[in-house]
C-alpha positions in Angstrom: 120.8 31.1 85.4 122.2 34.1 83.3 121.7 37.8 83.9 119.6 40.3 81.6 121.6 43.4 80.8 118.8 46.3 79.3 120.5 48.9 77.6 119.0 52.0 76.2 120.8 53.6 72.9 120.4 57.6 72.8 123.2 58.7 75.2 123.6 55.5 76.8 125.7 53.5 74.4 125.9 56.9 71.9 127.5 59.9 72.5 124.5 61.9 71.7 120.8 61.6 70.4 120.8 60.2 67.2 116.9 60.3 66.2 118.4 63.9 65.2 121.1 62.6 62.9 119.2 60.1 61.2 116.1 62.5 60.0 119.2 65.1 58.5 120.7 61.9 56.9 117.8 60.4 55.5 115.3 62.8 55.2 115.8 65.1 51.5 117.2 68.7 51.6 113.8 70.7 50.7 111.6 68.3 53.0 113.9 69.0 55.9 113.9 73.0 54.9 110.0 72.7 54.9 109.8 70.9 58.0 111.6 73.4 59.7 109.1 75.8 59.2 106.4 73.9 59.9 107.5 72.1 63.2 109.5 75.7 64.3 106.1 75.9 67.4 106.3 72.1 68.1 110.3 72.5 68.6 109.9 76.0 70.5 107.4 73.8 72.8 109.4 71.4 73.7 112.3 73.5 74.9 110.2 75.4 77.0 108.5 72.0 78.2 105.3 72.4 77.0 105.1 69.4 75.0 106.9 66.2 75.8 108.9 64.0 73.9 106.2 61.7 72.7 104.1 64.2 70.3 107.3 66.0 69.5 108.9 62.7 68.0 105.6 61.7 66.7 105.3 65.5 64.4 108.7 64.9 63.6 108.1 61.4 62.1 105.0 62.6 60.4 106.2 65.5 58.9 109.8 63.8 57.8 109.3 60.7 56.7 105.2 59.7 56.2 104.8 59.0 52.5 108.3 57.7 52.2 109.2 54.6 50.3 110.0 51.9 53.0 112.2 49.9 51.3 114.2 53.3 50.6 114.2 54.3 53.8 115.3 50.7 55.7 118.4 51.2 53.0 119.1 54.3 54.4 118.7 53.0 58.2 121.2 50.1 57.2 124.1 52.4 55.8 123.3 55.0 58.5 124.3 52.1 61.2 127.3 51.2 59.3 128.6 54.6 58.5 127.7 57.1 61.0 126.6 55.3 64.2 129.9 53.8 65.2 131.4 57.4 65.0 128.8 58.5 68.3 129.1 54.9 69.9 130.5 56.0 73.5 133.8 54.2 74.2 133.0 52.5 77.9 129.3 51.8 77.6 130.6 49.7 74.7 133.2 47.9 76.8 130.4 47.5 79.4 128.2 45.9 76.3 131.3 43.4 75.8 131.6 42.5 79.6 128.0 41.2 79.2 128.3 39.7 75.9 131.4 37.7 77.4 129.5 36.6 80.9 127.2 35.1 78.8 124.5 37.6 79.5 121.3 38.4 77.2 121.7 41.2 76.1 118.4 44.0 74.9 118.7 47.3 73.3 115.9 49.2 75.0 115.2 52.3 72.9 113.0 54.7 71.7 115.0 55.2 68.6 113.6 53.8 65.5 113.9 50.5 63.6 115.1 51.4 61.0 118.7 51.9 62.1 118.6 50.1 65.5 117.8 46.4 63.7 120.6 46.9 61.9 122.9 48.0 64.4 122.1 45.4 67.0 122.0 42.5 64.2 125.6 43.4 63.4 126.2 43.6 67.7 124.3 40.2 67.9 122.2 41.7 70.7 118.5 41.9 70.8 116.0 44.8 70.0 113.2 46.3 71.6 112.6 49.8 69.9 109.9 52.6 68.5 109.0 50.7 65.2 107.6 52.6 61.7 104.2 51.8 60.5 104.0 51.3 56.7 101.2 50.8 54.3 101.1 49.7 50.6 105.2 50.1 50.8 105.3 53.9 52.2 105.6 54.8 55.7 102.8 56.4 57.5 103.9 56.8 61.0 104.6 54.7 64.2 103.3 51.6 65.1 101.9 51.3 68.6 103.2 52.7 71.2 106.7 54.6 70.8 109.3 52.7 73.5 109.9 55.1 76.2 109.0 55.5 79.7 107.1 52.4 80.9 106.6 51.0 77.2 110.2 50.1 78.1 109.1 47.8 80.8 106.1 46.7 78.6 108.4 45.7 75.4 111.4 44.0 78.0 108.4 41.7 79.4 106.9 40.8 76.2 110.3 39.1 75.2 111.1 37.4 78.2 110.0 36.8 82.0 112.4 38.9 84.3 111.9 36.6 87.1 113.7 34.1 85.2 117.4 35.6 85.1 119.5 35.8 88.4 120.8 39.5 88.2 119.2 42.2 85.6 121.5 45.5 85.2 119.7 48.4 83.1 121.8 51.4 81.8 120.2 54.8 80.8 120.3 58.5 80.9 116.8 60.1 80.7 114.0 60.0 83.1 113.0 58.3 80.2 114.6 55.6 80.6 113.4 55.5 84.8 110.9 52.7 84.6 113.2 50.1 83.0 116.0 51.5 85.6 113.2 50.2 88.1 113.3 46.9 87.0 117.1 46.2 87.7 119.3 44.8 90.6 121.9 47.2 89.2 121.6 50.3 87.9 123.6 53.0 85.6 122.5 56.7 85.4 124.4 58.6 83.2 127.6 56.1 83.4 127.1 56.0 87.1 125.5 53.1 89.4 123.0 54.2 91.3 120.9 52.6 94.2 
C-alpha cells in the first residue's frame, strides 16, 4: 500500500503566488493598464478583507482573460511553465516532491492556480493535477469552470481522483488557510514548511 502526498502550488512548492505572474505574462499591455482601473475597488477590498479570494480571482479572470483565444492562451500557459515557473519553484519543497516521487508515492498538485500553466508543469514533473480549470466556448475563454479549487473544493477534487482510505499514510503540504481542509485530510502535515499536529 503506497502513501498519497497532496501538495498545493502557490507558496508551497513556489516561492511566491504566481496567479499574479501569469495574468502580467499573458495578459496584453493595454488590457492589463485597463484592468487596473477597473478592478482598483475589487483589489482595495481584498486588502482590507472585505472580499475574499474567490470573487477577487473570479473579477480578475473575467476582466483579464474572458474573450481570449484558448488555444493562444494554453501556449502561453506552456512557455510560462517552462520559462518562468522553475525560477519561483522553492528549493526544499522540491526535494520533498522528489522524496515522494522516489518512495513510490502518488503524487497530486492541489491548487487553485489555473490549468493553463499547472498541466503543463506537473506533466513535465510526472505528478498528477487537481486545479481551478478555464471555461471556454466556441475557442475563447469565458471564465471558470465549476468551482475554483480552494478551501474544501480541495478535498472535493482529491476524492474525485481517488479513495483516501485506500493509501497507508497521506502527507498534505500548504500555506494558506486555504489550503486547511486538505491539511485535514493528512496523517502528516506541513504548514508553511513546518509539520504540524
Amino acid at each position: 500500500m503506497s502513501d498519497l502526498a497532496l501538495f498545493d502550488f502557490d507558496g508551497t512548492l513556489t516561492t511566491r503566488e504566481t496567479f499574479p505572474d501569469f495574468m502580467r505574462y499573458a495578459v496584453p499591455r493595454p488590457r492589463l493598464l485597463a484592468g487596473a482601473v477597473l478592478l482598483a475597488p475589487v483589489v482595495v477590498g481584498r486588502r482590507r478583507g472585505w472580499i475574499t479570494g474567490n470573487p477577487t480571482r473570479a473579477s480578475i479572470v473575467q476582466v483579464g482573460l474572458r474573450g481570449v483565444d484558448a488555444a493562444c492562451l494554453r501556449a502561453k500557459g506552456e512557455t510560462f511553465a517552462r520559462d518562468v515557473l522553475p525560477a519561483v519553484l522553492r528549493a526544499e519543497a522540491m526535494a520533498r516532491l522528489q522524496w515522494h516521487r522516489e518512495r513510490g508515492s502518488r503524487i497530486v498538485v492541489v491548487s487553485g492556480g489555473l490549468d493553463v500553466y499547472l498541466a503543463p508543469w506537473c506533466a513535465a514533473q510526472g505528478v498528477e493535477l487537481a486545479c481551478s480549470v478555464l471555461a471556454e466556448r466556441s475557442g475563447r475563454i469565458t471564465g471558470y469552470a465549476g468551482a475554483q479549487c480552494v478551501g474544501e473544493e480541495k478535498v472535493r477534487r482529491v476524492r474525485a481522483l481517488c479513495d483516501p482510505g485506500a493509501y497507508a499514510t497521506i502527507h498534505a503540504y500548504g500555506d494558506t488557510h486555504e489550503d486547511m481542509a486538505m491539511l485535514a485530510m493528512a496523517h502528516h502535515r506541513t504548514y508553511r514548511g513546518r509539520a504540524v499536529a
